[in-house]
C-alpha positions in Angstrom: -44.4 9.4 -29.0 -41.5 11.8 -30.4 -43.0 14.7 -29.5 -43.8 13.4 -25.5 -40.0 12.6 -25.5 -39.0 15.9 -26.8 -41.3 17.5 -23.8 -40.1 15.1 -21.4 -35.9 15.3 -22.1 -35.8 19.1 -24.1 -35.0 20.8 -20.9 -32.3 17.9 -19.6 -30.9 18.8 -23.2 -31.0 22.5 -23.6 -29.2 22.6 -19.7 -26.6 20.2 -21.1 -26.3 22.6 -24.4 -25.8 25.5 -21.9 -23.4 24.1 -19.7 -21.0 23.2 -22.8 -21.5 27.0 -23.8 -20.7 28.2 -20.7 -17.3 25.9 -20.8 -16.8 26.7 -24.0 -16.4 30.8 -22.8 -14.3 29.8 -19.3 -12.3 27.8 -22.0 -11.6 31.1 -24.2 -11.2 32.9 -20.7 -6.7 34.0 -21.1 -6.8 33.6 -17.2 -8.2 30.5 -17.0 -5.2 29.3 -19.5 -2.6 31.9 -19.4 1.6 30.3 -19.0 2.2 29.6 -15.4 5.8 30.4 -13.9 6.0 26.9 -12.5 8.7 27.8 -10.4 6.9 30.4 -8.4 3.7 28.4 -8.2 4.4 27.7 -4.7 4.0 23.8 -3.3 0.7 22.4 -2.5 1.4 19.5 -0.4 0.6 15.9 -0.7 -2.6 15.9 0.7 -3.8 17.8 -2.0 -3.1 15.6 -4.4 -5.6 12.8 -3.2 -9.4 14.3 -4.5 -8.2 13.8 -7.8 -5.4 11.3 -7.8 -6.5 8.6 -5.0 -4.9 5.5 -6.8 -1.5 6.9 -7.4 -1.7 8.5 -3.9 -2.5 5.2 -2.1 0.5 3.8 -4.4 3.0 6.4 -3.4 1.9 5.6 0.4 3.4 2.0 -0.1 6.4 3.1 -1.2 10.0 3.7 0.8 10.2 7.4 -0.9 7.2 8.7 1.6 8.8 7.1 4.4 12.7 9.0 4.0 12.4 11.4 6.6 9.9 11.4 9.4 9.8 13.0 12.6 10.7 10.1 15.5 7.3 9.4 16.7 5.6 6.1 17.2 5.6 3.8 14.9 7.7 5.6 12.4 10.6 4.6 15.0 11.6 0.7 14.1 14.0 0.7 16.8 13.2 -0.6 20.0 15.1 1.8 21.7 14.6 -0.4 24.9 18.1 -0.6 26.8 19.5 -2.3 23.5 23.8 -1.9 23.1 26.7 -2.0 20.4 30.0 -1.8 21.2 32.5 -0.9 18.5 35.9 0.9 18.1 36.3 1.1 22.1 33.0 2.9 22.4 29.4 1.9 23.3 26.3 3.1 22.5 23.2 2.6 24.3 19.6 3.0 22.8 16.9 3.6 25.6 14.0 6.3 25.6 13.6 9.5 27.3 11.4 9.9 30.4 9.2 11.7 27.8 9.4 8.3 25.7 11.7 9.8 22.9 13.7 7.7 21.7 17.7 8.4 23.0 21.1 7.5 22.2 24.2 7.6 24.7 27.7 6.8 23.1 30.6 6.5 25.9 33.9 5.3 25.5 34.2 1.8 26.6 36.8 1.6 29.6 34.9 5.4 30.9 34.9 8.7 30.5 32.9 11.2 28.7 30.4 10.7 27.0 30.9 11.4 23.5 26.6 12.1 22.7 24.0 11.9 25.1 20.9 13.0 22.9 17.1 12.7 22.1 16.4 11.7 18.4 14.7 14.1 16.6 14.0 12.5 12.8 14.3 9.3 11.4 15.8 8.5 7.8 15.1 6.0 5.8 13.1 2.6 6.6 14.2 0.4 3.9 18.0 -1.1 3.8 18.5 0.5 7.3 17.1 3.4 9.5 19.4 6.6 10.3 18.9 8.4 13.6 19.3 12.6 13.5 19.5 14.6 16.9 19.4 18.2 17.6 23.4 18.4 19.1 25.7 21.5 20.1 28.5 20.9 18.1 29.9 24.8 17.9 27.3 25.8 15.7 23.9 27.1 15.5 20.5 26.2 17.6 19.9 24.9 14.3 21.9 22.2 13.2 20.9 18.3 13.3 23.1 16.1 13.0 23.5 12.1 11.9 24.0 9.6 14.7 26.8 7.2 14.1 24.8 4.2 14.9 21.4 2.5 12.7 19.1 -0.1 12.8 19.0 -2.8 10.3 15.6 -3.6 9.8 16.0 -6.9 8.3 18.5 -8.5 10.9 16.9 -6.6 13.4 20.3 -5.6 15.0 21.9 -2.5 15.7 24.9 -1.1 13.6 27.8 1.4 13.7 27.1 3.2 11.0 31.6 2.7 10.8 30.5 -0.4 9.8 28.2 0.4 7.2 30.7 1.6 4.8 33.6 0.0 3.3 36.9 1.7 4.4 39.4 1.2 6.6 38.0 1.0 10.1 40.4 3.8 12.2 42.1 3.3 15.5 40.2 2.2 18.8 39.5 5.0 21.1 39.7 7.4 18.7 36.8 9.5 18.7 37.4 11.2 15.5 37.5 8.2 13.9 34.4 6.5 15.6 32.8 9.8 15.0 33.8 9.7 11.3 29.9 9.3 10.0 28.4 11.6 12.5 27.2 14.2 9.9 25.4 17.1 9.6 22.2 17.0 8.1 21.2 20.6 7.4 23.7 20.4 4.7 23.7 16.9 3.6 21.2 14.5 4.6 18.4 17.2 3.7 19.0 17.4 0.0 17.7 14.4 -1.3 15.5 12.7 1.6 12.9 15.4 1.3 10.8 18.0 -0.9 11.9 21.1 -1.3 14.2 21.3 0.9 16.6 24.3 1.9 19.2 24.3 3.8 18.7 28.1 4.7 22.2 28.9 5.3 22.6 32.8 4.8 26.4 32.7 5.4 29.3 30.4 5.1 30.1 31.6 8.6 26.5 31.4 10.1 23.8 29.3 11.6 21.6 27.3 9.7 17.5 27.8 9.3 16.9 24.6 7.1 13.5 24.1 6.1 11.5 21.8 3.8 8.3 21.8 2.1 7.6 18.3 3.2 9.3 15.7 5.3 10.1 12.8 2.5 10.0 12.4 -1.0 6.3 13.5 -1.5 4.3 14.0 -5.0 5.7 17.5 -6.0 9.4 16.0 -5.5 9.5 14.5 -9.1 6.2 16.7 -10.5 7.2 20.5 -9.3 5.0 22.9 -7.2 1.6 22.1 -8.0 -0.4 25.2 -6.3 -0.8 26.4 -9.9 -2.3 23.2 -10.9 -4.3 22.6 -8.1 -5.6 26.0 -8.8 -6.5 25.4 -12.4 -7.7 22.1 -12.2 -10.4 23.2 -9.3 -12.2 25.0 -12.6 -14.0 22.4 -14.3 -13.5 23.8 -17.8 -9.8 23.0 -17.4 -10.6 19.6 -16.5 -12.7 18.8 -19.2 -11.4 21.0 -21.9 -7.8 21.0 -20.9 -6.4 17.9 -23.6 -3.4 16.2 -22.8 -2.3 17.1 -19.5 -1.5 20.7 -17.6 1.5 22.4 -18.4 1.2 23.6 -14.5 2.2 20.7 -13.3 5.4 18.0 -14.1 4.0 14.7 -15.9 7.7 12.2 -15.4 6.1 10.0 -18.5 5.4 12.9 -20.7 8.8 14.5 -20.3 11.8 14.0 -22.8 14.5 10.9 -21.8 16.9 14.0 -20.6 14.5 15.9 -18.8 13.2 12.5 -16.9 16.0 11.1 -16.4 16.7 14.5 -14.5 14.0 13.8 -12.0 15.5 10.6 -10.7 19.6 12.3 -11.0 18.8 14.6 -8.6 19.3 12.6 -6.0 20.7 9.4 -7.5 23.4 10.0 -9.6 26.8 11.5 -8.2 26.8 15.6 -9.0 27.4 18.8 -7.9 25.8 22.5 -7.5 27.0 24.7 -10.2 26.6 27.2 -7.3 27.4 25.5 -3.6 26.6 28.9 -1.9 23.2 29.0 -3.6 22.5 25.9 -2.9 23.4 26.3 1.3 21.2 29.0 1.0 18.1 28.7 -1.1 18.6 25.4 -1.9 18.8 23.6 -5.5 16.4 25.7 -7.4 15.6 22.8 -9.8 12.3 22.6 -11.0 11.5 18.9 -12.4 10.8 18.9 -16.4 14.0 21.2 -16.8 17.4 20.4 -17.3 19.4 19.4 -14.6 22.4 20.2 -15.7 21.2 23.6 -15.5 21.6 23.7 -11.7 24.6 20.6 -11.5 27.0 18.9 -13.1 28.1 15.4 -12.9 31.1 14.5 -10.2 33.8 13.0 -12.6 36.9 10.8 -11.4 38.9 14.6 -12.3 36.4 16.6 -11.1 37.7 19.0 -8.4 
């Protein structure tokens, strides 16, 4: 009988003996393992991620991170935007849509006069706590700049809000529209930071017009795990997959990382600091690559800080 099996399952054995040798040489191949400059890997985009990682893809789907910044389309909007109105600080604001069907916002003082905005919506923030609004507006500076809307919709009373109201301060005088206009802010330098992935605020001058850009809309995958076009590269040879051990230095891991170095991850955006280099920043954006050192790039806003 041994010998019949030996005939029957040699050949199933001697491929599986090659295969292994042949791993076993891509393994000892430097290219196929050499250091990676993580920084310049270049992003790879969540969509990538789900051949290999469908669970923790699915996952991140559920969450309120994917859904930070969208562009105002369908059902990302939660707003009606059907004729709905707020009045607040002498001013009223009026949500309706666009003959298009984008959704619009009109604010106009109370008693008449000039409207104050009178604007298509552009992005959405948020979809959680409350929703943000952000326009493309002529405010004296570039073709580029977005800006904030000073009204939000509160999901989970369904009502609209100034977002005046949303902050706790004291409220300003009525009719003013400096101070109804107080939250109105731009998002090229602000709101683009820490509600997306990679993002740059492309501001080549103090003085001039912003080209703001971001890898993707929302914190995706490579937010908190770095660029992964190196890693998707690697991983896409099966010796690395299978002979690779504990991970892929290519690619961010948040529970592999040192306390510091993970704790980094979530600072970025939620913990109150500052860019060791603001004009950097405007320009090229943070340069922090997650499973470094943030303080690297920042340093924590102190009640003396200045």
């Amino acid at each position: 009988m041994r010998a019949p099996a030996l005939w029957l399952f040699g050949p199933a054995i001697a491929w599986g003996l090659a295969a292994v040798a042949g791993l076993t040489i891509t393994a000892r191949d430097p290219a196929a393992w050499a250091e990676v400059d993580r920084a310049a890997a270049g992003l790879a985009g969540s969509s990538s991620c789900v051949t290999c990682h469908p669970a923790q893809v699915a996952s991140w789907r559920q969450t309120y991170h994917r859904t930070m910044t969208q562009p105002a389309r369908g059902a990302v909007v939660l707003a009606p935007f059907a004729g709905e109105s707020i009045e607040h600080m002498g001013f009223r604001a009026t949500m309706t849509r666009s003959g298009a069907g984008a959704p619009h916002v009109r604010v106009e003082p109370v008693d008449g006069g000039q409207p104050l905005l009178d604007t298509d919506v552009a992005l959405t923030v948020g979809s959680h706590r409350y929703q943000q609004y952000v326009a493309r507006l002529d405010r004296g500076g570039g073709p580029g700049e977005m800006w904030r809307l000073p009204v939000a919709w509160h999901p989970g009373t369904a009502r609209w809000i100034p977002m005046n109201a949303a902050f706790l301060e004291p409220e300003g005088q009525r009719g003013d529209a400096d101070d109804f206009l107080r939250h109105l802010g731009r998002w090229n330098d602000n709101c683009i930071m820490c509600h997306n992935t990679e993002p740059v605020p492309g501001l080549s001058d103090m003085s001039e017009a912003f080209a703001s850009r971001v890898g993707e809309f929302g914190i995706a995958c490579e937010a908190c795990h770095g660029p992964a076009g190196a890693h998707l590269q690697r991983q896409a040879d099966p010796a690395r997959r299978l002979l690779g051990g504990d991970g892929d230095p290519a690619i961010a891991h948040p529970g592999r990382l040192a306390p510091r170095e993970e704790s980094g991850l979530c600072g970025r955006c939620h913990g109150n600091r500052i860019a060791a280099d603001v004009a950097a920043v405007l320009r090229d954006g943070d340069r922090f690559l997650p499973g470094t050192d943030l303080a690297a790039v920042s340093r924590p806003i102190w009640a003396d800080s200045h």
